[in-house]
N, C-alpha and C positions, 0 to 999 in steps of 0.2 A: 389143170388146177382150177377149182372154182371155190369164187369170194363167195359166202353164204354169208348176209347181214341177219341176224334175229333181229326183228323189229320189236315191239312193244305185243305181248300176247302169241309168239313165234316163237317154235323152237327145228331146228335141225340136227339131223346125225350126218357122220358120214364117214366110212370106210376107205376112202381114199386119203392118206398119210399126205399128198399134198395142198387137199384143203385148207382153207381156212377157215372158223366161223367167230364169227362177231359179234357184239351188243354196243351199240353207241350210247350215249344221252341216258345212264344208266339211273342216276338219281336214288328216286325212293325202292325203284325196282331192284329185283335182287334175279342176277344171272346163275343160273343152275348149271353145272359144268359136268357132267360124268363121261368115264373113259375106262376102256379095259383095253390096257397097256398090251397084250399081250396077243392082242384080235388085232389092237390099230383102229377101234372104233370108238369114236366121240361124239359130244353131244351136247347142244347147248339150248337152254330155255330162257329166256327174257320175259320171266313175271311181275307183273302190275301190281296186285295183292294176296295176299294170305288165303284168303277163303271170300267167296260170297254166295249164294244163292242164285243160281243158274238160271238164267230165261232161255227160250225159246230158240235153239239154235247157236246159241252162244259159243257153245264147243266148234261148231261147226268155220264159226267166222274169226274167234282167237282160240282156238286150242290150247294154249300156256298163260292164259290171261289170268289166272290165280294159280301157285304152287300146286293148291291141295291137286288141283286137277291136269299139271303141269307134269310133276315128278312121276305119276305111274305111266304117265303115256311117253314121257322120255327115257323110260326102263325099256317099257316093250318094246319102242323102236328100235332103241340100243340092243336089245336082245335079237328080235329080227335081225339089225346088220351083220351079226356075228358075234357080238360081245356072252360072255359069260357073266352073267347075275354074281357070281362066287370072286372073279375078278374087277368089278365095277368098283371105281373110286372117286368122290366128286371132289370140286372147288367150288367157292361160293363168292360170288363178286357183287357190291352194291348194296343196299340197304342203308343209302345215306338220312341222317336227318335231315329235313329241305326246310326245316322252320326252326327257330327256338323256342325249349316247352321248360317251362317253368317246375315242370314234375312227371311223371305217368301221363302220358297223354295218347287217345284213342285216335288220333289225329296224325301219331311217330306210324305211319306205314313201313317205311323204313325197317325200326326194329320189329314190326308183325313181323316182316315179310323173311327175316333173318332167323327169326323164331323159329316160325312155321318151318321153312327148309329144314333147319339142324333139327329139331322133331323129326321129321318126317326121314331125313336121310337115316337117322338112331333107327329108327322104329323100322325100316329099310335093310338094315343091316351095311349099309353103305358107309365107308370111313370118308369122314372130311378131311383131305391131306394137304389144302389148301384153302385160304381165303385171305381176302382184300374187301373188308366190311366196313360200314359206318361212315362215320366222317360227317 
């Protein structure tokens, strides 16, 4: 059995049923969770933000550091382990507010970061069959 922690801009898969994988100190960030129940393969991303405008290597040193760029490469791995795209289902964990905002505020990363995901899983064709959001 191996602890797999996602840290901040991390994500892992893994095909072995006695894994574990983890997100600590979740906050504003939002954990990506998909699984195909029927392979036994899972996978979990720990995203920072929504979207941003990529520098130079960026991918290279956090791969999951923003959703947009988080969720297809947690597909393909997943699909690499074994999993089937047709049986993929996620969870979605995190997206706290960490301040209070008086109205709409560009500032709630948080609800970007909750956005973005449930977009992107829709547009994905991926069902969200769980979540533990906000707060």
């Amino acid at each position: 059995m191996a602890r797999l922690c996602a840290g901040m801009g991390e994500l892992h898969v893994s095909s072995n049923p006695e894994d574990v994988i983890t997100a600590i100190g979740l906050g504003s960030c939002v954990a990506i969770i998909l699984f195909d129940p029927w392979a036994g393969v899972g996978g979990m991303a720990h995203c920072m933000l929504p979207t941003r405008k990529r520098k130079a290597n960026d991918e290279a040193l956090r791969p999951a550091v923003t959703v947009e760029q988080a969720l297809p490469l947690l597909v393909r791995q997943m699909l690499e382990a074994g999993a089937a795209r047709s049986r993929l289902r996620a969870a979605l964990v995190g997206g706290a507010a960490m301040f209070q905002f008086s109205g709409p505020s560009m500032l709630d990363i948080g609800n970007q970061n909750i956005k973005k995901a449930t977009e992107m899983l829709k547009a994905e064709g991926i069902p969200l069959v769980a979540a533990e959001l906000g707060g």
